[in-house]
Each structure stands twice: as structure tokens, then as C-alpha cells.
C-alpha angles and dihedrals in degrees: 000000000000087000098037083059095050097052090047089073087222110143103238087254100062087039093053079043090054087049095044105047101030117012099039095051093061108038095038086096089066092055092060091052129076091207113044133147112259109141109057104043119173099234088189087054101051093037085065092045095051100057096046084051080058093048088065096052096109100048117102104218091044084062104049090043094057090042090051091055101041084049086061105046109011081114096077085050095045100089081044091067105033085058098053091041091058093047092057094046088051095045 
């Protein structure tokens, strides 16, 4: 992951936004589940979603929910991206 974010040219800190606002609000329920889904993802599926999740950034009750939430649960992401954060300083 650590490399894909590199070559987008994204900075760390639009990348964690894009997780936060688009891709976290709609894969959080899988955190909470043992057994969620992670392995066959429909890209075409959560493409869409996520542009429909960027659509919302402006509105005001969009933003408090899913920082309501990541406030909640960023701690079972947290190793995640101090990892990928590490890999791009020592790269």
C-alpha cells in the first residue's frame, strides 16, 4: 500500500482524508465484524461509493458523523497507518 500511495503523487495527509471521508465510512462495518468481507471486494462497487462519500464533504452532518465514528474506532486502524507512514519516510 505503502508504494500505490507513493506513485499517486497524493501528500500522507490527502491520502489519510480520502480514507477517512470516503473510504472509512463505508468499510468501518467490516471492522466491527469477524467475519467480514475483505478479500473480494467489488472495485466497481466501492468506486461508485466513494464518490458519492466525496460528494458529502461539504455537508455538515456527513462530517461530524464520520468523525464521530473514526473517533470510535480509529484505534483498530492506527498500527495500519503507522506502518504505511513509516514505509514512506524510509523510502
Amino acid at each position: 500500500m505503502a508504494i500505490i500511495f507513493q506513485k499517486s503523487g497524493l501528500h500522507i495527509k490527502d491520502i489519510k482524508q480520502i480514507d477517512l471521508m470516503e473510504v472509512f465510512p463505508l468499510l468501518q462495518p467490516n471492522l466491527l465484524n469477524i467475519s467480514g468481507a475483505w478479500a473480494d471486494f467489488d472495485e466497481d462497487w466501492l468506486l461508485s461509493e466513494c464518490i458519492k462519500h466525496y460528494q458529502k464533504r461539504e455537508n455538515r452532518f456527513y462530517r461530524l458523523n464520520y468523525k464521530f465514528w473514526n473517533t470510535l474506532f480509529y484505534w483498530m486502524r492506527r498500527d495500519g497507518w503507522n506502518q504505511i507512514e513509516q514505509r514512506i519516510i524510509n523510502k
